[in-house]
C-alpha positions in Angstrom: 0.0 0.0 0.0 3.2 2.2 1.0 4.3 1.7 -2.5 1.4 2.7 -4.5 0.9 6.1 -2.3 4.7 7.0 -2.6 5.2 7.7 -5.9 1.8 9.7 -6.4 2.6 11.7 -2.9 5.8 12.7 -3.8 5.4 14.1 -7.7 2.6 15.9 -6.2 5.1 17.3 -3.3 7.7 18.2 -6.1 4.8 19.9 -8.1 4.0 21.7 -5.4 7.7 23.0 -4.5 8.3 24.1 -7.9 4.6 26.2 -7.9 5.6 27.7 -4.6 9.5 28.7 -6.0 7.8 30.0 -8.9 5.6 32.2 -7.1 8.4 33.4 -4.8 10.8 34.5 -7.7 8.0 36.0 -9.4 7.3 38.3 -6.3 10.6 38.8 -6.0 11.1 40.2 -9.4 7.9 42.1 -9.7 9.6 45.4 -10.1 6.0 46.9 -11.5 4.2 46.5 -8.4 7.3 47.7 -6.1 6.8 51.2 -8.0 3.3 50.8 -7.4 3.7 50.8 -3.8 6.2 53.4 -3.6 4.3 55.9 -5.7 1.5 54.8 -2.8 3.7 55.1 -0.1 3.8 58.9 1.4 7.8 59.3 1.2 8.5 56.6 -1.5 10.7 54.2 0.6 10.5 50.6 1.6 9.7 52.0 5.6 7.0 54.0 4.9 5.6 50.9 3.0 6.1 49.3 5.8 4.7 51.1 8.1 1.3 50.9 6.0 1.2 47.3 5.6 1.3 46.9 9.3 -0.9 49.8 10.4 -3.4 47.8 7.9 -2.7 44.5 9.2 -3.7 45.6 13.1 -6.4 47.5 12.0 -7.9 44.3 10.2 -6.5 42.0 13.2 -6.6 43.9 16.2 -6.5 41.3 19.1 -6.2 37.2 19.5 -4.3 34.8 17.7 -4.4 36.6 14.6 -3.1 39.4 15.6 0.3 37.6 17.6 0.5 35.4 13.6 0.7 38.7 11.8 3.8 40.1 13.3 5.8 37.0 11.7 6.3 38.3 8.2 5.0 34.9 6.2 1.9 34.7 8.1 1.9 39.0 7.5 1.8 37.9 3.8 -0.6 35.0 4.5 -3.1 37.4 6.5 -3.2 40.2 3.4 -3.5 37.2 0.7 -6.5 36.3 3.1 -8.5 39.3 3.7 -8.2 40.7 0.2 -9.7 37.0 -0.6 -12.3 37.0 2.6 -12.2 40.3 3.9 -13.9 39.2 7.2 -11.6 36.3 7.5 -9.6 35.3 10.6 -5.7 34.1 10.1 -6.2 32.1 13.3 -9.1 30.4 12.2 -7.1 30.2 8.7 -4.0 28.8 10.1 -6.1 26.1 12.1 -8.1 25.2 8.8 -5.2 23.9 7.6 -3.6 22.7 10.7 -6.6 20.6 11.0 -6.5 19.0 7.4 -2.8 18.3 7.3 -3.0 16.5 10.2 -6.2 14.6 9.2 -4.9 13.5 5.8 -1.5 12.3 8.2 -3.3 10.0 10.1 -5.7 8.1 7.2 -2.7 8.1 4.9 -0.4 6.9 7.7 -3.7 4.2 8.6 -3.8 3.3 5.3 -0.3 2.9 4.7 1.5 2.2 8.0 4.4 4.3 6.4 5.8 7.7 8.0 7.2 9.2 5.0 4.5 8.4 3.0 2.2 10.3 5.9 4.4 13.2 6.1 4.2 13.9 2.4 0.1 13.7 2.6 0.1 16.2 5.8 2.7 18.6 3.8 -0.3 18.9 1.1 -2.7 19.1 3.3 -1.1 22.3 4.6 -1.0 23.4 1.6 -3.6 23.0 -0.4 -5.7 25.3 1.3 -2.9 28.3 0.4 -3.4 27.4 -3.1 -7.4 27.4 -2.8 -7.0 30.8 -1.2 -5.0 32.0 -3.9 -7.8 31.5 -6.5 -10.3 32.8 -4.4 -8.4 36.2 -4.4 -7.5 36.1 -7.8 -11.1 35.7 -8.8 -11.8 38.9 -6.5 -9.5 40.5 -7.8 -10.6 40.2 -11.4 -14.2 41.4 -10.2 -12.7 44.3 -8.9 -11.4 45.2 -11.8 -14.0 44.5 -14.0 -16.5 46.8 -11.7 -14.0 49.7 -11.8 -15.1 51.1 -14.9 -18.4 51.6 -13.5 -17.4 53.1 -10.4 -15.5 55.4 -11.9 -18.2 56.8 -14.2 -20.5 56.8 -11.4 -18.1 58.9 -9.2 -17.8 61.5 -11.9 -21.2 62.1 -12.6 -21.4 62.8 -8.4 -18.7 65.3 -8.8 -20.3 66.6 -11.8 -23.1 67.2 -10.2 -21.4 68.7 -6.9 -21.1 66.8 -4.6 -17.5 65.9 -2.6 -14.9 63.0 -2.2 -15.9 62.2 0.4 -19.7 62.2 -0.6 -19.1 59.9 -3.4 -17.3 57.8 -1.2 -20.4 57.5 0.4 -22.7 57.1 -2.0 -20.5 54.2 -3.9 -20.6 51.7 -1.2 -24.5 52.1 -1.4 -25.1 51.8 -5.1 -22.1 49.9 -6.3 -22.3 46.3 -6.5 -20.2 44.2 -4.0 -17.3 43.4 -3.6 -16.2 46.8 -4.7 -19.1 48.7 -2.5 -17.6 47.0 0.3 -13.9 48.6 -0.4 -15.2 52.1 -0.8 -17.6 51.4 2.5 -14.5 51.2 4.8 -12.7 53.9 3.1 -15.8 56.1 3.7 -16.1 54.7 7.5 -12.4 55.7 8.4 -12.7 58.8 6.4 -15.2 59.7 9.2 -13.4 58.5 12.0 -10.8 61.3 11.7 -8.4 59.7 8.6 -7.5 61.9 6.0 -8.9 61.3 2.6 -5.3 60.4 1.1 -4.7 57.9 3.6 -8.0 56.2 3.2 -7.5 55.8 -0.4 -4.0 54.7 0.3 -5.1 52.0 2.4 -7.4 51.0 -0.2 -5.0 51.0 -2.9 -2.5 48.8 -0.7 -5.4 46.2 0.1 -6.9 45.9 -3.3 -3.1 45.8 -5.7 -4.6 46.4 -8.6 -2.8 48.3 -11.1 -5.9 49.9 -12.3 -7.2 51.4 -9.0 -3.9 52.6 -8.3 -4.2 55.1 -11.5 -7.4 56.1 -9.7 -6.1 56.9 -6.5 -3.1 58.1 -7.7 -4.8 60.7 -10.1 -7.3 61.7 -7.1 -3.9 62.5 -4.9 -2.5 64.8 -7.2 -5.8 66.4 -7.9 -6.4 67.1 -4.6 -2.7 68.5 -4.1 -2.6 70.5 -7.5 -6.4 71.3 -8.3 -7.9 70.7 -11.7 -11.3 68.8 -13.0 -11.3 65.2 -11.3 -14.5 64.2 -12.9 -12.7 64.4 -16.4 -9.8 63.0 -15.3 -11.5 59.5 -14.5 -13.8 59.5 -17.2 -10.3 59.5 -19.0 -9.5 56.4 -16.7 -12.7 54.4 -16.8 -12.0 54.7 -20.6 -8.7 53.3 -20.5 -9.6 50.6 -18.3 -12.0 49.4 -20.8 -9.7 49.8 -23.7 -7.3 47.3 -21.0 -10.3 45.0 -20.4 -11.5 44.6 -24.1 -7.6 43.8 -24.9 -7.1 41.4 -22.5 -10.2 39.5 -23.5 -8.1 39.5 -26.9 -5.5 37.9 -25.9 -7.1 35.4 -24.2 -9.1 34.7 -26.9 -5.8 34.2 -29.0 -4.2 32.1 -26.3 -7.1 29.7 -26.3 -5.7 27.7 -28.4 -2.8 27.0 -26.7 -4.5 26.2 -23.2 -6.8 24.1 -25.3 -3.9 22.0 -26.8 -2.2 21.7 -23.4 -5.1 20.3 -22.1 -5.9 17.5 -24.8 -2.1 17.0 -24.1 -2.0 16.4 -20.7 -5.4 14.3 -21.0 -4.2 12.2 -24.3 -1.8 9.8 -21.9 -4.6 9.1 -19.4 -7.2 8.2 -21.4 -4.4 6.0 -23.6 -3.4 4.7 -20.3 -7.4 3.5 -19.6 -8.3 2.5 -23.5 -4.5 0.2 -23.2 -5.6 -1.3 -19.5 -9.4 -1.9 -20.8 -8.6 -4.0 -23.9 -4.9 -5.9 -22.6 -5.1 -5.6 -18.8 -1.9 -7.5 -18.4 -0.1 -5.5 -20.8 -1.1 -2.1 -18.8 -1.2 -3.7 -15.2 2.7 -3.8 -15.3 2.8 0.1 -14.7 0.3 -0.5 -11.5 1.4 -3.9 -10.1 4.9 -3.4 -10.3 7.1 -0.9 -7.9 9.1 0.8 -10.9 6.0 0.7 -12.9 4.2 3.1 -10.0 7.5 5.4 -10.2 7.0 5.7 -13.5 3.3 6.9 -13.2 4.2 9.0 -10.2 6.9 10.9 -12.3 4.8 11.1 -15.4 2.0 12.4 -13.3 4.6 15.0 -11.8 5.6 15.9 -15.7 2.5 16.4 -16.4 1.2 18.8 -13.9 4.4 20.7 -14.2 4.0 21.3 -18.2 0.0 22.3 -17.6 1.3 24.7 -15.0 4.1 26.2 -17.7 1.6 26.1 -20.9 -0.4 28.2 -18.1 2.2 30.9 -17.8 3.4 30.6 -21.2 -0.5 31.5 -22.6 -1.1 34.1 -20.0 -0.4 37.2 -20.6 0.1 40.5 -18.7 -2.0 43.5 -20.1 
């Protein structure tokens, strides 16, 4: 039983390893979004950045648990990843979550197959998984946020237009805008009214929604409100060119289907080969399951495959 789980256990490990190097050299790299952030930031360096992650990280989690997690910088990271995925989320409750299923899937797999590095390898994914779930949770916000943005930013002008303040179409955004966006401009509005300045509520926005797109908005509103001029027509201008952003990157991925389509059919082709081949000559196929370098040689396959879906991925994606 120890040997059929193995092999499996550990390409998925591997796959797993690479995904999270990947995504570690990628931030790492990600020289756009450090200008982002120090454009955002109020003197431009790396402590005033700081200085705003963590004021937004006790404001979100003020007490508990959570709050002890967030001064440790990976669980700092974990906690933004999490609340700009489940705004009302706890890192505590998180961090148990996955506690809890790691050590679940430790004790069937180690039950099952009375092996400890067999059961190590299950808990490890177990841990982990639920990172990689969060992570497409936040994307998928993230993408609704932008894709509402265009709206908002019509809608805000015409309040302006009309002659009303900032801080009044603050207001009336998180009432008429859809969620999740309402929700954003909701808090800025609420700690606009507790006493914070209108740049640092934006700011604080900006910093918890990183998007490229909203950070053209608050960063045309900041030098608006220091150098005067008509805001209204300067997001009109912005709404537009969000669009023109949107409309091309549903062009590209349109030309990139394809390519995700063909590295799918790929990475399905030797699977359903595999069945067809064990169906009609089960002796034939059964060598790869009944013998221990046949199951190495499915474990790495399966570990080859997953790694060049998760290439063609990156390779057909592209950044708008």
């Amino acid at each position: 039983m120890a040997g059929t789980f193995l092999p499996i256990l550990a390409a998925i490990a591997v796959m797993l390893l690479v995904v999270a190097v990947w995504q570690l050299v990628a931030a790492l790299t990600d020289a756009e979004k450090r200008k982002l952030k120090q454009r955002l930031s109020s003197e431009g360096g790396t402590q005033a950045l700081s200085s705003v992650q963590r004021r937004i990280t006790l404001q979100q989690e003020a007490e508990g648990l959570s709050a002890v997690l967030a001064r440790v910088s990976f669980f700092a990271k974990l906690n933004r990843t999490l609340l700009q995925a489940y705004p009302d989320a706890s890192l505590a409750r998180f961090v148990g979550f996955a506690a809890a299923i790691g050590a679940s899937l430790w004790v069937i797999t180690f039950l099952l197959s009375q092996s400890l590095v067999v059961a190590f390898v299950a808990g490890a994914i177990g841990i982990y998984a639920p990172s990689i779930w969060l992570g497409q949770k936040r994307s998928r916000r993230q993408r609704l946020l932008a894709d509402q943005l265009p709206e908002a930013l019509d809608f805000l002008s015409r309040i302006l237009k009309a002659g009303h303040s900032l801080s009044t179409g603050l207001q009336m955004m998180s009432e008429e805008l859809p969620q999740p966006l309402a929700s954003e401009f909701r808090r800025a509005y609420d700690e606009h009214s507790l006493g914070q300045s209108m740049e640092e509520c934006l700011k604080y926005m900006a910093q918890r929604i990183e998007s490229t797109d909203f950070a053209f908005f608050v960063t045309a509103t900041l030098i608006q409100r220091q150098t005067g001029g008509d805001l209204s027509e300067v997001l009109g201008n912005i709404s537009g060119m969000i669009r023109q952003r949107i409309r091309l990157q549903q062009h590209v991925k349109a030309k990139t289907a394809e390519g995700r389509f063909t590295g799918y059919i790929l990475a399905a082709f030797p699977a359903v080969m595999f069945v067809l081949a064990y169906v009609m000559n089960p002796d034939y196929a059964g060598v790869l399951v009944k013998t221990q370098i046949g199951l190495t040689l499915l474990g790495v396959a399966f570990g080859l495959q997953m790694m060049g879906l998760y290439c063609i991925k990156k390779i057909t994606t592209v950044s708008v």
